[in-house]
PDB file of the backbone (N, CA, C, O) and the ligand in Angstrom, with CONECT records:
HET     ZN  A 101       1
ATOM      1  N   UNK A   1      71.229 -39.592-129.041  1.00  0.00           N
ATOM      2  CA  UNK A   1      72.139 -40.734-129.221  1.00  0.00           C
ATOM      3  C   UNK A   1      73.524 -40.368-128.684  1.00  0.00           C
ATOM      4  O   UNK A   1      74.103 -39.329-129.003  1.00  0.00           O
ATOM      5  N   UNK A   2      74.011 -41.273-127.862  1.00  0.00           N
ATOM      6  CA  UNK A   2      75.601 -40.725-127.057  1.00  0.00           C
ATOM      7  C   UNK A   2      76.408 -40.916-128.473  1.00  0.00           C
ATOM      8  O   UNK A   2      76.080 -41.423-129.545  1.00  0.00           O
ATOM      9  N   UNK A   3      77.727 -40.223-127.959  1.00  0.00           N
ATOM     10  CA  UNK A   3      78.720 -40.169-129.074  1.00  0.00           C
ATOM     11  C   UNK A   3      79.063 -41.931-129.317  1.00  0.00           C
ATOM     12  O   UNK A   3      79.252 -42.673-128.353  1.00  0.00           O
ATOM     13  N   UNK A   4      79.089 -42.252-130.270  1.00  0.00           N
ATOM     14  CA  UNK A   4      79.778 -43.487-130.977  1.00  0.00           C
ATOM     15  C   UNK A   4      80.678 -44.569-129.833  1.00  0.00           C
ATOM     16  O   UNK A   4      80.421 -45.771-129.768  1.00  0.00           O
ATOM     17  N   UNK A   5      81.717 -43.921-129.006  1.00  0.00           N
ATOM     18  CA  UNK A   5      82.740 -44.331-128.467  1.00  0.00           C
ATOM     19  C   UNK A   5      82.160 -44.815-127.367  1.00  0.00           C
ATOM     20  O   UNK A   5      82.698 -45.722-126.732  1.00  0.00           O
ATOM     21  N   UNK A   6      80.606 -44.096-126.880  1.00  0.00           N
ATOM     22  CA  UNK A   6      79.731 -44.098-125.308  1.00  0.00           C
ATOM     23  C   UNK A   6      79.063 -45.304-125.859  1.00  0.00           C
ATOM     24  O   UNK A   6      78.924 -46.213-125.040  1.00  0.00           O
ATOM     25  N   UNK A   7      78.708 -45.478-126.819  1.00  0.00           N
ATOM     26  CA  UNK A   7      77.698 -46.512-127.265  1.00  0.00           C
ATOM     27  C   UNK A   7      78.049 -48.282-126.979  1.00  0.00           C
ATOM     28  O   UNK A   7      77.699 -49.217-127.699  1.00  0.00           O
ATOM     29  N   UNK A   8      79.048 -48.357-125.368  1.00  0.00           N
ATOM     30  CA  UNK A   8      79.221 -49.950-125.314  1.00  0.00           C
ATOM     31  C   UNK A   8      78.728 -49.907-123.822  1.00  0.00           C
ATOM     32  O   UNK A   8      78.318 -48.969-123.138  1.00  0.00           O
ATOM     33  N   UNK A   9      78.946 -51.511-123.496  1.00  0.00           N
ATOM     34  CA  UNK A   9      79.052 -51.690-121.806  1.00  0.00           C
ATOM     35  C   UNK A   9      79.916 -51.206-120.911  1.00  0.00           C
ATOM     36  O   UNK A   9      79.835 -50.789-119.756  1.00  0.00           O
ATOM     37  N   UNK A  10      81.409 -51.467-122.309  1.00  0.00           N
ATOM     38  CA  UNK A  10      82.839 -51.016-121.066  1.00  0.00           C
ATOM     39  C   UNK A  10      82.605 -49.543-120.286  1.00  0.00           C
ATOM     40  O   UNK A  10      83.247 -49.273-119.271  1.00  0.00           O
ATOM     41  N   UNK A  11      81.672 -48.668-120.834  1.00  0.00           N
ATOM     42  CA  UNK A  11      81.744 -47.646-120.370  1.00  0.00           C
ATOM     43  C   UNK A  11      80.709 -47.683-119.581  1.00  0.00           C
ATOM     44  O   UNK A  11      79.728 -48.151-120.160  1.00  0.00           O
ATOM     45  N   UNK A  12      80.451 -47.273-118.097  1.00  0.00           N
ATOM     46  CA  UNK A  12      79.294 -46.964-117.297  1.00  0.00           C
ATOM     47  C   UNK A  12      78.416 -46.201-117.624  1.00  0.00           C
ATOM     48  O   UNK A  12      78.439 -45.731-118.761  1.00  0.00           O
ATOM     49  N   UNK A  13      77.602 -45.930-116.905  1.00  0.00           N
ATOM     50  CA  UNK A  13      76.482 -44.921-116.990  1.00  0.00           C
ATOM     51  C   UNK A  13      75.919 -44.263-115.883  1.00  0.00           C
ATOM     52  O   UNK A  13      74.889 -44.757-115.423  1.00  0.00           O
ATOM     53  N   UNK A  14      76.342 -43.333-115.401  1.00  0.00           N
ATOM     54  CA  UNK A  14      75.896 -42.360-114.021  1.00  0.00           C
ATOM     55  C   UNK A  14      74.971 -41.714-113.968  1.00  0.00           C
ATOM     56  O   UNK A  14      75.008 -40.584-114.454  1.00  0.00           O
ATOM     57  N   UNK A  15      73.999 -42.127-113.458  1.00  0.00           N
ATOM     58  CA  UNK A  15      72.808 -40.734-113.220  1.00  0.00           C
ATOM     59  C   UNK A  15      73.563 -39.767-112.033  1.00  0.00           C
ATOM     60  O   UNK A  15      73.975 -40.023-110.902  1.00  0.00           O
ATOM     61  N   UNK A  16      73.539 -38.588-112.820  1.00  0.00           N
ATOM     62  CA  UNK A  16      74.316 -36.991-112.183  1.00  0.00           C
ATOM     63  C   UNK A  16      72.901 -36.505-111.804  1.00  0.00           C
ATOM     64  O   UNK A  16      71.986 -37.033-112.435  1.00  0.00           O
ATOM     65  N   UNK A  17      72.584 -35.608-110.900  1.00  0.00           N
ATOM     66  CA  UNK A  17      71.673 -34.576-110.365  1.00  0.00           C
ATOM     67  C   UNK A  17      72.123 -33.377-110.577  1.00  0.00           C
ATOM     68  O   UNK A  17      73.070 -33.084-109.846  1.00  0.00           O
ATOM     69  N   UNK A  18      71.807 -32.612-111.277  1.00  0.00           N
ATOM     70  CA  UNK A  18      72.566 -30.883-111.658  1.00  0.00           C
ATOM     71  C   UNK A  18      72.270 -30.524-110.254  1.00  0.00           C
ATOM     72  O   UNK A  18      71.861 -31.201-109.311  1.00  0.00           O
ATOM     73  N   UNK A  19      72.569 -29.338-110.364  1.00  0.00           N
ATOM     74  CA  UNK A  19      72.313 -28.106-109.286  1.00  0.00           C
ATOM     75  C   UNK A  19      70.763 -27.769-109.550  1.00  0.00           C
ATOM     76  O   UNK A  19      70.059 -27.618-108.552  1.00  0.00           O
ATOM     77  N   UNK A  20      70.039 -27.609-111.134  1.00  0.00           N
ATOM     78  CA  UNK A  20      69.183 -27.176-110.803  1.00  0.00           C
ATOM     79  C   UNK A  20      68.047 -28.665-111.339  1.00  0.00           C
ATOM     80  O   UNK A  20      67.114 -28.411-112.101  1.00  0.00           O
ATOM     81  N   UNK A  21      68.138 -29.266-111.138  1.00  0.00           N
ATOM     82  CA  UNK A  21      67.404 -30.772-110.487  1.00  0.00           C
ATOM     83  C   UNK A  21      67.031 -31.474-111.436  1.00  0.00           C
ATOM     84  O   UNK A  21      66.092 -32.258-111.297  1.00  0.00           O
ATOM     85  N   UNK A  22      67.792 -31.314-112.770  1.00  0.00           N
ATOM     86  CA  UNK A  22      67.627 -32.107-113.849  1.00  0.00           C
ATOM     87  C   UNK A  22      68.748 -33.495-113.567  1.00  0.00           C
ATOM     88  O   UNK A  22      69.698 -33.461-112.785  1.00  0.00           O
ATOM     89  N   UNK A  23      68.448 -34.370-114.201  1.00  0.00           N
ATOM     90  CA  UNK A  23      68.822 -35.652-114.020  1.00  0.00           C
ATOM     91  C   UNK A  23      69.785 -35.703-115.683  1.00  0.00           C
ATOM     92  O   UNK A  23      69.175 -35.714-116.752  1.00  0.00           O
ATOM     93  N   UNK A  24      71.059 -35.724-115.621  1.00  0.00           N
ATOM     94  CA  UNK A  24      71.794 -35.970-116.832  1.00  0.00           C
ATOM     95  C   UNK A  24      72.414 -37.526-116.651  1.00  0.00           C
ATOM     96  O   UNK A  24      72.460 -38.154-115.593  1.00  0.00           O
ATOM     97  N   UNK A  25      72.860 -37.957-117.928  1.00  0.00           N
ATOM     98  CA  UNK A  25      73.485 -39.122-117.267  1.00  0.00           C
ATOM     99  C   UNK A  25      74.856 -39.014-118.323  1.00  0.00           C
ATOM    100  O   UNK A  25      74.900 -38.759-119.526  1.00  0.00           O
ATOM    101  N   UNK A  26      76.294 -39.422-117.021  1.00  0.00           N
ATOM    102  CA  UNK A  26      77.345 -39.001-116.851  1.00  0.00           C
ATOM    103  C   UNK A  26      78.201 -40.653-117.570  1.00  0.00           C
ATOM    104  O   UNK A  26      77.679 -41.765-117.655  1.00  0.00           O
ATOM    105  N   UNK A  27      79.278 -40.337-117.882  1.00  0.00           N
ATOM    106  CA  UNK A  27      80.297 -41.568-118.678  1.00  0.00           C
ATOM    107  C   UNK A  27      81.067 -41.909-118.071  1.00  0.00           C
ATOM    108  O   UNK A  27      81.956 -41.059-118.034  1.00  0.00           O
ATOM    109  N   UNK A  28      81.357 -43.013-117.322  1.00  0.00           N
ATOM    110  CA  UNK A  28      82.704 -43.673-116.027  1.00  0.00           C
ATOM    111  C   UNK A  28      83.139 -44.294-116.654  1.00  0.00           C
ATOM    112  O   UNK A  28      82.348 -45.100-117.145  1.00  0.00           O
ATOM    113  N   UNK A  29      84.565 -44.424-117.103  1.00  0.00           N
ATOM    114  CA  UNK A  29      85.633 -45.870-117.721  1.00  0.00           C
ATOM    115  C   UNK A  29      85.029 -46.646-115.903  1.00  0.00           C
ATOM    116  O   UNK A  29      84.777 -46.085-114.837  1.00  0.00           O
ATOM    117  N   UNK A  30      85.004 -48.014-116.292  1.00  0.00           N
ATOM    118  CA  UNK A  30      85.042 -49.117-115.632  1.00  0.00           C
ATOM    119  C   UNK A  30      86.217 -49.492-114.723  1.00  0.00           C
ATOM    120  O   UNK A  30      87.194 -50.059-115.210  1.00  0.00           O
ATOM    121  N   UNK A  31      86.171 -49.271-113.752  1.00  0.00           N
ATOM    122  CA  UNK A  31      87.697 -49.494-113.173  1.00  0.00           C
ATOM    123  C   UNK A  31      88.159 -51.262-113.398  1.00  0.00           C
ATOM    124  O   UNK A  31      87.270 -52.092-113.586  1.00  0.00           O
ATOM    125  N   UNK A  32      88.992 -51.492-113.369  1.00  0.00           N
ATOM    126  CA  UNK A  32      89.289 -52.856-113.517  1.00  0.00           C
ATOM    127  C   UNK A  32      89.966 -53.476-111.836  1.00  0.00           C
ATOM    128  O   UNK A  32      90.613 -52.987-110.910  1.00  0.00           O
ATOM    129  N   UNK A  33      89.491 -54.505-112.097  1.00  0.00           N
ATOM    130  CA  UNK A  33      89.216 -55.670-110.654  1.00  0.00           C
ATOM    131  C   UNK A  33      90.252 -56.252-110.041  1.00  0.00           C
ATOM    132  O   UNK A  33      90.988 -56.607-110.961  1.00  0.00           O
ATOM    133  N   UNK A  34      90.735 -56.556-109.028  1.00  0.00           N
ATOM    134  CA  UNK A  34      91.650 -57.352-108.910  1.00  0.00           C
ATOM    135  C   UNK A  34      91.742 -58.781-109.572  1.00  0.00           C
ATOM    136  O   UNK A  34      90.791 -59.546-109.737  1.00  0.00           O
ATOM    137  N   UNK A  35      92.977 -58.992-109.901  1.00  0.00           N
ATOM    138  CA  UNK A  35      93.046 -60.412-110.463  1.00  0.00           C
ATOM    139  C   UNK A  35      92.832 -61.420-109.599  1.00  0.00           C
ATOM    140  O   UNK A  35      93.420 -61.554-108.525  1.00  0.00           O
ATOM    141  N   UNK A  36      92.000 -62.137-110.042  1.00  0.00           N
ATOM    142  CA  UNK A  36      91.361 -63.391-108.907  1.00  0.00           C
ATOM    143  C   UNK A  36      91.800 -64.576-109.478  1.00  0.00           C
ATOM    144  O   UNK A  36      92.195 -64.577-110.644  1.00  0.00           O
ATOM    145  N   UNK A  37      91.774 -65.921-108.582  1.00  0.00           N
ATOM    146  CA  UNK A  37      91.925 -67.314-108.831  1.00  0.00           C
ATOM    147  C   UNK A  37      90.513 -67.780-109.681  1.00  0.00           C
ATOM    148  O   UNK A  37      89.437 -67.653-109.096  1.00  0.00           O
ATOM    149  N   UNK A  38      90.545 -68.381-111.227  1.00  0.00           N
ATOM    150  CA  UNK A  38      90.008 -68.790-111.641  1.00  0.00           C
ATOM    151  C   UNK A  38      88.668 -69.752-111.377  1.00  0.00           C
ATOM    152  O   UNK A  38      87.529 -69.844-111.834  1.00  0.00           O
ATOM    153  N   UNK A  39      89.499 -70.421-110.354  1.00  0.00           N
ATOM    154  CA  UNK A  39      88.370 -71.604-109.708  1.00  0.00           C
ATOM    155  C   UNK A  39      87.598 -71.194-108.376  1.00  0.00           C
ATOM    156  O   UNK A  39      86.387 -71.202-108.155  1.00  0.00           O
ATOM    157  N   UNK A  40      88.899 -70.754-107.374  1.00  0.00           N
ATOM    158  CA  UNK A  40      87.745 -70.176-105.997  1.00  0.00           C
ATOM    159  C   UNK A  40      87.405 -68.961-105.862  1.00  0.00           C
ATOM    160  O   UNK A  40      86.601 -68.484-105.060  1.00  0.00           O
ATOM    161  N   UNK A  41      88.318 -68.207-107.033  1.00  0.00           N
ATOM    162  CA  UNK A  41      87.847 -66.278-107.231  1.00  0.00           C
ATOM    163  C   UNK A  41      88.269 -65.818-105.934  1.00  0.00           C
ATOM    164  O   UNK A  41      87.717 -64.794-105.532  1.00  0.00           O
ATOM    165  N   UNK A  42      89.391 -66.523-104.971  1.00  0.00           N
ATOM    166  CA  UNK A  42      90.191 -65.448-103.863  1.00  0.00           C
ATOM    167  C   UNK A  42      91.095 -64.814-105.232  1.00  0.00           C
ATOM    168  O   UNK A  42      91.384 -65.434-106.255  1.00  0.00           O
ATOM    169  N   UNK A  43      91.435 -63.363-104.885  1.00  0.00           N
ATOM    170  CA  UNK A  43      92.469 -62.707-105.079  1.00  0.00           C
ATOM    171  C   UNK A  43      93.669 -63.003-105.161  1.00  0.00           C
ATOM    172  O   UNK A  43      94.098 -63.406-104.080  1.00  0.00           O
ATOM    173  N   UNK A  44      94.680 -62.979-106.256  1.00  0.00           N
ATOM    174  CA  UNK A  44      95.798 -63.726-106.743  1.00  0.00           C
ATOM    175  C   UNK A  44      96.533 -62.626-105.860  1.00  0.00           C
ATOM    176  O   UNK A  44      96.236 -61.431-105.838  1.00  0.00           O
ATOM    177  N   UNK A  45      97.827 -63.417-104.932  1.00  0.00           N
ATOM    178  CA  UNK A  45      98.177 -62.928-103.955  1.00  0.00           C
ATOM    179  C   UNK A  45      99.282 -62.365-105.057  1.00  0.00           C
ATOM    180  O   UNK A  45      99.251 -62.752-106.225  1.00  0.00           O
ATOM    181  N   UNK A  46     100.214 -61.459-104.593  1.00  0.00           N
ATOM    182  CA  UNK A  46     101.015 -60.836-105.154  1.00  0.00           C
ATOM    183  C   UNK A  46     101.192 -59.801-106.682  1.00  0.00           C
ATOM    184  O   UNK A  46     102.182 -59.277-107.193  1.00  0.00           O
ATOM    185  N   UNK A  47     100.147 -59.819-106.960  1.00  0.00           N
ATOM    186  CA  UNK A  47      99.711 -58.858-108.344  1.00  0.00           C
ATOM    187  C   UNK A  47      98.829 -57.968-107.634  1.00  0.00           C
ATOM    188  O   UNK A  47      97.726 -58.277-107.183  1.00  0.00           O
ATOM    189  N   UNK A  48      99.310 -57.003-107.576  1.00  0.00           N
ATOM    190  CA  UNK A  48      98.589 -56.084-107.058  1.00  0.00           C
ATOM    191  C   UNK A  48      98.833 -54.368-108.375  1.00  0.00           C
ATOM    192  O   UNK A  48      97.964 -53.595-108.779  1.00  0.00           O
ATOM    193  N   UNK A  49     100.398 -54.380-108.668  1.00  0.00           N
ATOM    194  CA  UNK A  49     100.473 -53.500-109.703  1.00  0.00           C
ATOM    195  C   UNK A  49     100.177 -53.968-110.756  1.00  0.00           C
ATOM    196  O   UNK A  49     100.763 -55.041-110.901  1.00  0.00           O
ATOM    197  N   UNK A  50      99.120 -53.539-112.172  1.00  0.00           N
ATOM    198  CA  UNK A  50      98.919 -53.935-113.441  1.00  0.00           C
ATOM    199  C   UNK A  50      99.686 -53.090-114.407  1.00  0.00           C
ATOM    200  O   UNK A  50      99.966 -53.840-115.342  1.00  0.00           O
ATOM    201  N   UNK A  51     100.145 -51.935-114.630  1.00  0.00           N
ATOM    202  CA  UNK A  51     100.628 -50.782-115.347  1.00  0.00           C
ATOM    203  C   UNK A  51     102.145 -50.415-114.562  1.00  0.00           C
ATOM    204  O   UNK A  51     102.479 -50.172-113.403  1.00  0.00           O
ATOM    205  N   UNK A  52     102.825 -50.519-115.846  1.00  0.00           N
ATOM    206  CA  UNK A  52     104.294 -50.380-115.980  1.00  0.00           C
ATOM    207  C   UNK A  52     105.164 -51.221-115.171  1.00  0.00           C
ATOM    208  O   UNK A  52     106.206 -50.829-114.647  1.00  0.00           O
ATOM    209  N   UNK A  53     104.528 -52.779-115.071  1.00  0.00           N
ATOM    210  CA  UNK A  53     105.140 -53.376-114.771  1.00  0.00           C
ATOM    211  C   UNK A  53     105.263 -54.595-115.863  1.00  0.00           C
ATOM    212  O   UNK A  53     104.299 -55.026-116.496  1.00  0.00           O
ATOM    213  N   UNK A  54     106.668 -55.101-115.985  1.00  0.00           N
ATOM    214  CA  UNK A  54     106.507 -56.356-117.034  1.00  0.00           C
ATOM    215  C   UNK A  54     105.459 -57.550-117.009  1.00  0.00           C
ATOM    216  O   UNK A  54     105.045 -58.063-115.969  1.00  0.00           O
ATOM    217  N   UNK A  55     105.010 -57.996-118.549  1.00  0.00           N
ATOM    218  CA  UNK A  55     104.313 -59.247-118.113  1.00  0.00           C
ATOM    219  C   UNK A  55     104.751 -60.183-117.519  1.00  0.00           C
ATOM    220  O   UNK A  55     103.931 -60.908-116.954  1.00  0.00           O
ATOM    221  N   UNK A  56     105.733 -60.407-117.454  1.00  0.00           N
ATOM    222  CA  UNK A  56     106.359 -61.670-117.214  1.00  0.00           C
ATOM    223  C   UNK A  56     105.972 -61.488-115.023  1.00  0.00           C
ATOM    224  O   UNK A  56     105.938 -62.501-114.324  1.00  0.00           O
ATOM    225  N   UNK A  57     105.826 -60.541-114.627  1.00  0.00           N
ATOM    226  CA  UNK A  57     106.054 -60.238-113.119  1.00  0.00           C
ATOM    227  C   UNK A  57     104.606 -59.800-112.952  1.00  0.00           C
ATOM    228  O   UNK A  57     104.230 -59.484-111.823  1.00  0.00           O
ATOM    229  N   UNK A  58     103.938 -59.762-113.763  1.00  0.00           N
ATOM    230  CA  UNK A  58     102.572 -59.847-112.930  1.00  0.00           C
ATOM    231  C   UNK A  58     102.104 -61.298-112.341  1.00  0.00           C
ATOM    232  O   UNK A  58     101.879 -61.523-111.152  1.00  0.00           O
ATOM    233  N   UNK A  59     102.017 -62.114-113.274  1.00  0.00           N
ATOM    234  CA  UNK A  59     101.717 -63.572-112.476  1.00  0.00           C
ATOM    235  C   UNK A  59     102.783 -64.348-112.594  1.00  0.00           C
ATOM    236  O   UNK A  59     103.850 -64.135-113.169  1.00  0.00           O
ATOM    237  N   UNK A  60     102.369 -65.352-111.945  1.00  0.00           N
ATOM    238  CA  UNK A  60     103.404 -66.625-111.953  1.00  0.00           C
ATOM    239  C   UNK A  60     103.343 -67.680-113.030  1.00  0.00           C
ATOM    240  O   UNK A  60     102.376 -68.239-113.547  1.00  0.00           O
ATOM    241  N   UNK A  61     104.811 -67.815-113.251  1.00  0.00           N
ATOM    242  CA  UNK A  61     105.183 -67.784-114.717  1.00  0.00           C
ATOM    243  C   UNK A  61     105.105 -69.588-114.653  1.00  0.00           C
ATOM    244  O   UNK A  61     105.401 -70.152-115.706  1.00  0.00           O
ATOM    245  N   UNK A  62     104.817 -70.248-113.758  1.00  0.00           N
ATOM    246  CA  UNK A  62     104.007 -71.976-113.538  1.00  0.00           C
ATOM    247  C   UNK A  62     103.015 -71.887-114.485  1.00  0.00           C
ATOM    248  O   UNK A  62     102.665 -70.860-115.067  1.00  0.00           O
ATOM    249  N   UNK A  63     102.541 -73.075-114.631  1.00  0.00           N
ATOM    250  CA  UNK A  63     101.338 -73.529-114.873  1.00  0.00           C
ATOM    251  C   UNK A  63      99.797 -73.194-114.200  1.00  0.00           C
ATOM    252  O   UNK A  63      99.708 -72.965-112.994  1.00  0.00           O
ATOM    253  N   UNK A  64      98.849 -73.188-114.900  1.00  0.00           N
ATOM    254  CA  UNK A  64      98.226 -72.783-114.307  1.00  0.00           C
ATOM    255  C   UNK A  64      98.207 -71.547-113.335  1.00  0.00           C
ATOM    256  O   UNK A  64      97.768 -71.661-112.191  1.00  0.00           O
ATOM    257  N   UNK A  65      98.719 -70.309-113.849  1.00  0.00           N
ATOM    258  CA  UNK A  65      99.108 -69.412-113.695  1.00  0.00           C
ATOM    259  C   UNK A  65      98.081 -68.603-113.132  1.00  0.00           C
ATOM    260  O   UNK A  65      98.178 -67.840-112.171  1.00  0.00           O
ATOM    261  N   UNK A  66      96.825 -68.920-114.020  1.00  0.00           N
ATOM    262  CA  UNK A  66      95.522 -68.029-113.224  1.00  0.00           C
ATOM    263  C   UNK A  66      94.617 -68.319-112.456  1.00  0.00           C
ATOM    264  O   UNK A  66      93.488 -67.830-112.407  1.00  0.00           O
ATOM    265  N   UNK A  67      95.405 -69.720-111.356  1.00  0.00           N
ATOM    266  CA  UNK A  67      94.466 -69.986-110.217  1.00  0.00           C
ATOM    267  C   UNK A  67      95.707 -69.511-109.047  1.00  0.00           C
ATOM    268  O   UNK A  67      96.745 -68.924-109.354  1.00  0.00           O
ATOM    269  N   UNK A  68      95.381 -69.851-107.908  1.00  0.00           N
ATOM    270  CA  UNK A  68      95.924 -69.551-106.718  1.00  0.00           C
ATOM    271  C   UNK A  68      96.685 -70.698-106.197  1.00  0.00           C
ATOM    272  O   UNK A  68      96.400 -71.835-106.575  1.00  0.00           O
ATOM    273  N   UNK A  69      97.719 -70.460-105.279  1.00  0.00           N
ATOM    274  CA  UNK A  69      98.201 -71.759-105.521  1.00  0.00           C
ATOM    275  C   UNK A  69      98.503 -73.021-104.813  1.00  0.00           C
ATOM    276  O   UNK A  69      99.398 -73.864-104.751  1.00  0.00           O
ATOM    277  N   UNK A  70      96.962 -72.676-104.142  1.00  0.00           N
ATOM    278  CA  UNK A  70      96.340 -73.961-103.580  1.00  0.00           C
ATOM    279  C   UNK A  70      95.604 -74.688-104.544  1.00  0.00           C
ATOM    280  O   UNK A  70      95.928 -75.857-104.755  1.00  0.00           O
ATOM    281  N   UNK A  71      94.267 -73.960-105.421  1.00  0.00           N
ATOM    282  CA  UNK A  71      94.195 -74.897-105.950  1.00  0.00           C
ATOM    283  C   UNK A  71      95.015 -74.962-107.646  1.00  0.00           C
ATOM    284  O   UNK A  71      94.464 -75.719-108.445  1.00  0.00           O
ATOM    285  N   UNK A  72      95.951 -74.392-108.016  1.00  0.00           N
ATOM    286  CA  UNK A  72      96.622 -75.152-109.034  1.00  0.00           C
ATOM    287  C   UNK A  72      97.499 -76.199-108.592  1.00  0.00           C
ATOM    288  O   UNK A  72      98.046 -77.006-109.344  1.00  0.00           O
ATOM    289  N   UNK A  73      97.611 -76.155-107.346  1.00  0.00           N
ATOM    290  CA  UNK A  73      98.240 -77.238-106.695  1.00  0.00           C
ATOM    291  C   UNK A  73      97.449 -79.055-106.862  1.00  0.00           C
ATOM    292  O   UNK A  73      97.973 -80.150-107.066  1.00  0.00           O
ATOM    293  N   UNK A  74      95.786 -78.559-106.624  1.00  0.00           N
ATOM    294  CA  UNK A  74      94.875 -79.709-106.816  1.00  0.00           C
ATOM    295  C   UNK A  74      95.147 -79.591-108.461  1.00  0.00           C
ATOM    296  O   UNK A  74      95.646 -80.618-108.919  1.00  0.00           O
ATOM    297  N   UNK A  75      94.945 -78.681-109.290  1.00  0.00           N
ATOM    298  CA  UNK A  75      94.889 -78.866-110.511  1.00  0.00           C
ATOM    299  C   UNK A  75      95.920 -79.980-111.305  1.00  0.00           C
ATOM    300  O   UNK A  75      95.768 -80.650-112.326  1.00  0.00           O
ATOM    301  N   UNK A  76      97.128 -79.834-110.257  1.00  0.00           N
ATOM    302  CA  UNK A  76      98.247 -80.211-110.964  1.00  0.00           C
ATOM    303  C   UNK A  76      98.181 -81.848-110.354  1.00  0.00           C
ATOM    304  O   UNK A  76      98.618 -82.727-111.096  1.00  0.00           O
ATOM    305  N   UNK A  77      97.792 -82.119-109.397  1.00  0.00           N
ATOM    306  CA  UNK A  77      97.446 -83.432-108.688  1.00  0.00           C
ATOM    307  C   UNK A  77      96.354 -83.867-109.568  1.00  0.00           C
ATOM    308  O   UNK A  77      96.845 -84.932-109.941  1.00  0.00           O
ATOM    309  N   UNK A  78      95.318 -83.801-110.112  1.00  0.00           N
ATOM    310  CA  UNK A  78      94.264 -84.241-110.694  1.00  0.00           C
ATOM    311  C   UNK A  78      94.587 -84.702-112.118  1.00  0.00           C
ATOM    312  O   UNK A  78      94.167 -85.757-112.593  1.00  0.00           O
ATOM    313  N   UNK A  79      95.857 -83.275-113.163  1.00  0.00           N
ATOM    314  CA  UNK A  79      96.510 -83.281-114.148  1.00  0.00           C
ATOM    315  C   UNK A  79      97.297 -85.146-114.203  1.00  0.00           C
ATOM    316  O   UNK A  79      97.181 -85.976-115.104  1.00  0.00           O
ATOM    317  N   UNK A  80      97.988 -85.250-112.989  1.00  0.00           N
ATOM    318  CA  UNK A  80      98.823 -86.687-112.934  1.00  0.00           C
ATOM    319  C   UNK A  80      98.360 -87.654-112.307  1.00  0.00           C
ATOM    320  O   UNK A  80      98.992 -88.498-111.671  1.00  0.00           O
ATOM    321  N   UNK A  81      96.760 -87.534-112.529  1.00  0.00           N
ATOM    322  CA  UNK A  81      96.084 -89.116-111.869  1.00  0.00           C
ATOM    323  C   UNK A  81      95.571 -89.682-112.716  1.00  0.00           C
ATOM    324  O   UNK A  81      95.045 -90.773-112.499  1.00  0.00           O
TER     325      UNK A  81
HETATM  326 ZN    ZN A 101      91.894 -70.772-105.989  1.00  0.00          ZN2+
END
């Protein structure tokens, strides 16, 4: 049974090959993804740093903040029809 902390999804699971040809399996933190547009999933242009930067300057502080901004642009046209 892995230790307690190994026991989720967030953590990967690596099949390692030793040197002498046993098969162990190894623990990867999950790297995390670029932030994408909600609706068409392109890549939110300008967030590229996540760590030690303020929240307020990772996204855009508009509406609809976690699409791109073409379509929060439709979002916001659809919002006033
Ligand atoms: Zn989009």
């Amino acid at each position: 049974m892995p230790q307690r902390r190994l026991r989720t999804r967030s953590v990967r699971r690596v099949p390692r090959r030793l040197p002498g040809g046993r098969t162990v399996i190894r623990y990867e933190r999950r790297k995390g993804g670029h932030p994408r547009c909600g609706r068409c999933g392109r890549p939110l242009p300008g967030v590229t740093e996540l760590r030690g930067v303020p929240r307020s300057s990772r996204r855009a502080s508009r509406p609809f903040a976690d699409l791109c901004s073409r379509c929060s642009r439709e979002a916001l046209k659809a919002l006033h029809r």
